[in-house]
N, CA, C and O atoms as a printed pandas DataFrame, in Angstrom:
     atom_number atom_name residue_name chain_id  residue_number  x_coord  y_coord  z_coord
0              1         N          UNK        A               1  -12.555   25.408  -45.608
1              2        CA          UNK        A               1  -12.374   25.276  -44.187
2              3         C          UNK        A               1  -11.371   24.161  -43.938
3              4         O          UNK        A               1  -11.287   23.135  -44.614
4              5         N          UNK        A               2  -10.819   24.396  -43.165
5              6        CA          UNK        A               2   -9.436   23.371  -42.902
6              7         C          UNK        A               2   -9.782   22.904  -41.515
7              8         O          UNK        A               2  -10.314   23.530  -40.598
8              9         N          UNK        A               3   -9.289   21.456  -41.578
9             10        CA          UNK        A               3   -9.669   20.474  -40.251
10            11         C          UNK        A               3   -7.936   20.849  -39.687
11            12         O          UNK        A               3   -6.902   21.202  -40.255
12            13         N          UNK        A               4   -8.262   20.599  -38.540
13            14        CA          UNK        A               4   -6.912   20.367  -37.593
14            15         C          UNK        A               4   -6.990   18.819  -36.720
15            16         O          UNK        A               4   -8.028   18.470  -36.158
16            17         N          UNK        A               5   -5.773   18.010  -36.716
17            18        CA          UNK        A               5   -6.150   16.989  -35.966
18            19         C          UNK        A               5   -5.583   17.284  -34.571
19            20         O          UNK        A               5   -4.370   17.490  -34.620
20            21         N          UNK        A               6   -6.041   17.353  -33.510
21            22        CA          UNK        A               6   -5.324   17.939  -32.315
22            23         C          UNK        A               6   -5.032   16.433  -31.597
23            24         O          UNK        A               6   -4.274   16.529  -30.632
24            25         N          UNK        A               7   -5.467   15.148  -31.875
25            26        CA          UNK        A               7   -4.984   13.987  -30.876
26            27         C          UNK        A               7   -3.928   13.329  -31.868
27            28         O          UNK        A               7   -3.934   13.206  -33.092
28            29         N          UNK        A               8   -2.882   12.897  -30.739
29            30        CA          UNK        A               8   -1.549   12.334  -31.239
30            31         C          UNK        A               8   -1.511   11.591  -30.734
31            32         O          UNK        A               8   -2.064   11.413  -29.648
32            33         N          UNK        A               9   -0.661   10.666  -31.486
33            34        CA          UNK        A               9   -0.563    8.984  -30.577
34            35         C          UNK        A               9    0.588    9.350  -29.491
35            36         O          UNK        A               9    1.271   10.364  -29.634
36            37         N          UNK        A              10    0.772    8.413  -28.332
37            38        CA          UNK        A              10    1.774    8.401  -27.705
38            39         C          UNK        A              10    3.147    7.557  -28.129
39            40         O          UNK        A              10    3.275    6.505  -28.755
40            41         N          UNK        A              11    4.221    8.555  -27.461
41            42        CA          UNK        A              11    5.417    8.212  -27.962
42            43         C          UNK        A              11    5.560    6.983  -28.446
43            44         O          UNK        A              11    4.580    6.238  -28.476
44            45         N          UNK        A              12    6.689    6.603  -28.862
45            46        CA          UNK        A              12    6.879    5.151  -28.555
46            47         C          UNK        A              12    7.726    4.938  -27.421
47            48         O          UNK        A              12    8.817    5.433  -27.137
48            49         N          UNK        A              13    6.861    3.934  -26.710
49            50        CA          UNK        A              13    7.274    3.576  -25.421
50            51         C          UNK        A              13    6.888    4.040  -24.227
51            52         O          UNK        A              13    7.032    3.432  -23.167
52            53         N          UNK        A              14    6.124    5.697  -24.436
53            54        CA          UNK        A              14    5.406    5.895  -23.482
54            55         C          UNK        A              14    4.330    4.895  -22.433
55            56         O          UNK        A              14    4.226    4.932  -21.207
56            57         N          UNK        A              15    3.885    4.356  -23.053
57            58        CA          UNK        A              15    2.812    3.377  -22.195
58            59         C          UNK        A              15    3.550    2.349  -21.379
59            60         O          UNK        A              15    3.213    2.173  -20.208
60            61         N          UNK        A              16    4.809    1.465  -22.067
61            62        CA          UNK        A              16    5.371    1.008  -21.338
62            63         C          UNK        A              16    5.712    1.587  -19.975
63            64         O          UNK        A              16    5.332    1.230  -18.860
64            65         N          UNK        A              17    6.524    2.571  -20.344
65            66        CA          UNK        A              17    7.103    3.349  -19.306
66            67         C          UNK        A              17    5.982    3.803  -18.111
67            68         O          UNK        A              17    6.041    3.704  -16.886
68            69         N          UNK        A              18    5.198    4.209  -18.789
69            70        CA          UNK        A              18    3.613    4.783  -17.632
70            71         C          UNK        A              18    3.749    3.338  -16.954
71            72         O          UNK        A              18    4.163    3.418  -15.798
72            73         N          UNK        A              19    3.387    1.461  -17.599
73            74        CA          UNK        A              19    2.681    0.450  -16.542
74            75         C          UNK        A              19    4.349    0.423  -15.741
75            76         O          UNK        A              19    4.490    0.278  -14.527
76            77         N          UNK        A              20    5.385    0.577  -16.627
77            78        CA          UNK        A              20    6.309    0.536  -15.118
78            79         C          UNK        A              20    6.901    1.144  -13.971
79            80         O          UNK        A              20    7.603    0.734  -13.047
80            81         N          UNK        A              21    6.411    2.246  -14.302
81            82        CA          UNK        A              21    6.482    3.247  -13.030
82            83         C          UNK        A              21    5.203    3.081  -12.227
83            84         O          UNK        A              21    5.275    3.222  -11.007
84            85         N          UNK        A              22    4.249    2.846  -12.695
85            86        CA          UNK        A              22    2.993    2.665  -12.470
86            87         C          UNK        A              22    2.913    1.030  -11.559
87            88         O          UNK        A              22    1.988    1.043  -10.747
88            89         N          UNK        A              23    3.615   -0.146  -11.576
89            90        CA          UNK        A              23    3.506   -1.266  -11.094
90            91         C          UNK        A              23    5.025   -1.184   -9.439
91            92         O          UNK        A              23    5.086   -1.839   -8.399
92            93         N          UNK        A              24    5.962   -0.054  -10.012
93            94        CA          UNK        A              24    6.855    0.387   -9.322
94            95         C          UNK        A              24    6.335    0.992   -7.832
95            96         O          UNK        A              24    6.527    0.694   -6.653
96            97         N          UNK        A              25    5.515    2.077   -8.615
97            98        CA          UNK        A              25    4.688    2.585   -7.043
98            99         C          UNK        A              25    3.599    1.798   -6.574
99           100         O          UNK        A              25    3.062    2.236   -5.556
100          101         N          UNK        A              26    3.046    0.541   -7.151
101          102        CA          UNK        A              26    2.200   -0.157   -6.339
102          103         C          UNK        A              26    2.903   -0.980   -5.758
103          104         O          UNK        A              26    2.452   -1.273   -4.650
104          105         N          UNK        A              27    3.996   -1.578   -6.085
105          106        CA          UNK        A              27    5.068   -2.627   -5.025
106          107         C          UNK        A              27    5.033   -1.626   -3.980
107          108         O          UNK        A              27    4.595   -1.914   -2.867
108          109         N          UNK        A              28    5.668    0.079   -4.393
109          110        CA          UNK        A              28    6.211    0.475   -3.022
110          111         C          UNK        A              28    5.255    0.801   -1.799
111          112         O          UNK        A              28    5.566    0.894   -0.611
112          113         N          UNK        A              29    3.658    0.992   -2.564
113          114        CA          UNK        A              29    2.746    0.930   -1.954
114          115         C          UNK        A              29    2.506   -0.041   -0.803
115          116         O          UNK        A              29    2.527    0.373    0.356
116          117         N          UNK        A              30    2.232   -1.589   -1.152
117          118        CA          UNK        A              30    2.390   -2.471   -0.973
118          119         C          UNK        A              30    3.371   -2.939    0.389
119          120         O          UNK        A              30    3.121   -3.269    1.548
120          121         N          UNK        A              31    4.617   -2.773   -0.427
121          122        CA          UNK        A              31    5.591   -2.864    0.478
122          123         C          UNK        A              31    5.369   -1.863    1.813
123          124         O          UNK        A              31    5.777   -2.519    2.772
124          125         N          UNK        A              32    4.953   -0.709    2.225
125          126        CA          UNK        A              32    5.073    0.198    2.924
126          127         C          UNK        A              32    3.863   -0.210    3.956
127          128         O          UNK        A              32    3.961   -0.128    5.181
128          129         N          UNK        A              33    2.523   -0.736    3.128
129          130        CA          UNK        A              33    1.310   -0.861    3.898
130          131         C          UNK        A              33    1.831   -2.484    4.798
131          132         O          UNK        A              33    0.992   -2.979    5.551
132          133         N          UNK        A              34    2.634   -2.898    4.704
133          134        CA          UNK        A              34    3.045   -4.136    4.967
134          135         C          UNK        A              34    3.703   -3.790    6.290
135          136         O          UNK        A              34    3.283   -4.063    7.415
136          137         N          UNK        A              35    5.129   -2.952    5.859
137          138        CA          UNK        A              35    5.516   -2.806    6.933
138          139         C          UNK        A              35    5.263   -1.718    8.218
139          140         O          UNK        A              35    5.927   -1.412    9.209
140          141         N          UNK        A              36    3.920   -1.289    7.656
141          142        CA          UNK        A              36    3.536   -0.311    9.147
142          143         C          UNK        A              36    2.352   -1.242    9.849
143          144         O          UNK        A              36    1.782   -0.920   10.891
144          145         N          UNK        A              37    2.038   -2.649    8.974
145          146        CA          UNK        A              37    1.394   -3.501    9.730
146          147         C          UNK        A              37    2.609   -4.318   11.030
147          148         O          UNK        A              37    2.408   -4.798   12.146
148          149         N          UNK        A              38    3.321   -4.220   10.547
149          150        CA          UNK        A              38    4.333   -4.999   10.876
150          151         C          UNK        A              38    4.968   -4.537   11.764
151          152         O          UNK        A              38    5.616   -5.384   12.378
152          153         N          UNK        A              39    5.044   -3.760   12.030
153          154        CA          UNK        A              39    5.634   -2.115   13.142
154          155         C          UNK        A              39    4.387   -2.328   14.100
155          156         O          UNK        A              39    4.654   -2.613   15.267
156          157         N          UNK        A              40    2.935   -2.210   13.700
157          158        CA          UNK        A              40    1.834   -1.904   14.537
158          159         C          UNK        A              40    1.926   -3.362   15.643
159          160         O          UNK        A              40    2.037   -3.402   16.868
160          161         N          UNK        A              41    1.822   -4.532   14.569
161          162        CA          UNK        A              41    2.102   -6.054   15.437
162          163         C          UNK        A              41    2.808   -5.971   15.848
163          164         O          UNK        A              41    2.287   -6.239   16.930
164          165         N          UNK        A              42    4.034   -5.765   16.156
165          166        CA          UNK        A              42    5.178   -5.696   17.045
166          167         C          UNK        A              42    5.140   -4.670   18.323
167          168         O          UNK        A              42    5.672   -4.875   19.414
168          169         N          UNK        A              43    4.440   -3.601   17.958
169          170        CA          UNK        A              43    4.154   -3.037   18.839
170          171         C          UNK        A              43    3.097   -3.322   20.170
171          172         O          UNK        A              43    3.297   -3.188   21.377
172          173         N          UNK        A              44    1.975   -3.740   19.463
173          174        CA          UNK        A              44    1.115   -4.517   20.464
174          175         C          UNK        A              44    1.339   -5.995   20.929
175          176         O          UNK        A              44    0.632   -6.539   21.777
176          177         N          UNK        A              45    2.331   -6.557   20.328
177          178        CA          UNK        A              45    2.920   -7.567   20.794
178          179         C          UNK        A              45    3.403   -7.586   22.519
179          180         O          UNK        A              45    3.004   -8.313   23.429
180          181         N          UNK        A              46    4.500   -6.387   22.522
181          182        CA          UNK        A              46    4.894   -6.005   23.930
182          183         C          UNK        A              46    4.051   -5.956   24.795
183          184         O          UNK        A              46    4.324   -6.355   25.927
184          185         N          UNK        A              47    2.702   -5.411   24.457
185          186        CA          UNK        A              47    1.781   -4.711   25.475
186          187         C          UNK        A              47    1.517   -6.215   26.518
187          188         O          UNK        A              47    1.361   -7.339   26.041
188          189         N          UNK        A              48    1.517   -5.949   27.740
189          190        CA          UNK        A              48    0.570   -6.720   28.437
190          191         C          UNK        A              48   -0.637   -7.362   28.063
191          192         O          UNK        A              48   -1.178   -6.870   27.073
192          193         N          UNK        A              49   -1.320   -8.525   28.697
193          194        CA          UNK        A              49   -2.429   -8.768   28.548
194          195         C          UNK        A              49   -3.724   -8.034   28.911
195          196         O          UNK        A              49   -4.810   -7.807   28.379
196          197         N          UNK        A              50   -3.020   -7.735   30.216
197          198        CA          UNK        A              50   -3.829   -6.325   30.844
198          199         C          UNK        A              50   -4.056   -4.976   30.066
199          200         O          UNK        A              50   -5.039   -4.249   29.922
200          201         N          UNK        A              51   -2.646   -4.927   29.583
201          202        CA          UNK        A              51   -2.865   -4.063   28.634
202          203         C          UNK        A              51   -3.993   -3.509   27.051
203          204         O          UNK        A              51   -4.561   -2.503   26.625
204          205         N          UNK        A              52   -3.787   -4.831   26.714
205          206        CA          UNK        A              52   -3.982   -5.040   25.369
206          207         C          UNK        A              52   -5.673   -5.298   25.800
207          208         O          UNK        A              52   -6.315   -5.137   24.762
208          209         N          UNK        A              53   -6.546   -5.616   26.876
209          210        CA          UNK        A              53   -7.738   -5.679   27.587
210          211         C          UNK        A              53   -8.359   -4.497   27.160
211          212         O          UNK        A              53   -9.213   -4.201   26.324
212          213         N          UNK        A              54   -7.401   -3.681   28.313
213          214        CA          UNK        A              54   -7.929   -2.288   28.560
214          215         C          UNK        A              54   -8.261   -1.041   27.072
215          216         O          UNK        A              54   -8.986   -0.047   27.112
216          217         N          UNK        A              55   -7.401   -1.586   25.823
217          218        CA          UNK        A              55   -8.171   -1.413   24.355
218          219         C          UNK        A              55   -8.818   -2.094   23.665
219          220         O          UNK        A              55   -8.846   -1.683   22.505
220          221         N          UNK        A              56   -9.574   -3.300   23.911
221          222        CA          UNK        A              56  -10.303   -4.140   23.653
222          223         C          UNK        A              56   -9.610   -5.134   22.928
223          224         O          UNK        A              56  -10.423   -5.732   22.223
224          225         N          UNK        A              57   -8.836   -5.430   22.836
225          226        CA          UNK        A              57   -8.400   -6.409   22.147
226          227         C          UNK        A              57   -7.294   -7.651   23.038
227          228         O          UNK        A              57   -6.764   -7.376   24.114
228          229         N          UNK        A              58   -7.111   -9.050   22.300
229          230        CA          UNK        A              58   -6.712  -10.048   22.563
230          231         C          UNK        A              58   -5.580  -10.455   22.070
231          232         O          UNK        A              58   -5.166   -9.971   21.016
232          233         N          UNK        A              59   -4.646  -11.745   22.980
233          234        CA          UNK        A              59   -3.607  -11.919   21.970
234          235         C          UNK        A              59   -3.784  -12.637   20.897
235          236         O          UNK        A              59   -2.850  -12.537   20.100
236          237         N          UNK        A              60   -4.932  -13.563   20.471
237          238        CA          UNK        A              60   -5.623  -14.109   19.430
238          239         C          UNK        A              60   -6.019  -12.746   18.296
239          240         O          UNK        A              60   -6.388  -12.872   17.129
240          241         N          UNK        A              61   -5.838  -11.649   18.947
241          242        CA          UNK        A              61   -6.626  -10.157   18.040
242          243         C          UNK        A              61   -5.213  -10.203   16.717
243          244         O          UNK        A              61   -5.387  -10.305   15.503
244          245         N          UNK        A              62   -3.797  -10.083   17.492
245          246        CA          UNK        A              62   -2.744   -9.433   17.009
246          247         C          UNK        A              62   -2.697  -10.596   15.898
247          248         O          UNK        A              62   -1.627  -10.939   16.401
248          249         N          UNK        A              63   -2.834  -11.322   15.074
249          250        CA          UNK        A              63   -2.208  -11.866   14.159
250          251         C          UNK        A              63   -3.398  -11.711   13.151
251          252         O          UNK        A              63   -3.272  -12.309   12.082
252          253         N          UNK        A              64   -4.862  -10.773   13.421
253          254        CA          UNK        A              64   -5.394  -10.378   11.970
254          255         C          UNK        A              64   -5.176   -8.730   12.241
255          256         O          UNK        A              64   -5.926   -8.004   11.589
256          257         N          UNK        A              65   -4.288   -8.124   13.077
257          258        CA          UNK        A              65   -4.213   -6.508   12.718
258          259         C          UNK        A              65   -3.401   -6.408   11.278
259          260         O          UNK        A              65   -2.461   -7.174   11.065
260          261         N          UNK        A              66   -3.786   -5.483   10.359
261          262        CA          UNK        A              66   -3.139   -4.473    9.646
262          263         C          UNK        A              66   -3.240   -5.786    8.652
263          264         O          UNK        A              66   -2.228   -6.080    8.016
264          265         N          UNK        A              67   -4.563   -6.670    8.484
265          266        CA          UNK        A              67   -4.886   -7.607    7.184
266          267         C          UNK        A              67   -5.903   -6.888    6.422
267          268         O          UNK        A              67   -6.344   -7.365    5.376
């Protein structure tokens, strides 16, 4: 009876390559969740006080949105 080995090591360099594409899309992650916080604060920035009331929130609110 004959064995077969069916697991192979990975390339060389594969793994590298996987953590840096892999650390690539968590910057861009990162970067992206940042700036739609950053878009959202600016946006409720404009609003009135009245405004910003009438959705429950304060101008003390806007500097922990999108933390």
């Amino acid at each position: 009876m004959a064995a077969v080995e069916t697991t192979r090591p990975a390339p060389l360099g594969a793994i590298t390559t996987y953590r840096a594409i892999n650390s690539l899309s968590n910057a861009v992650a990162v970067f992206s969740a940042w700036n739609d916080a950053r878009v959202t604060r600016k946006a409720l920035s404009k609003l009135s006080d009245r405004e910003l009331d009438d959705i429950g929130l304060c101008r003390g609110d806007l500097e922990f949105i999108g933390r």
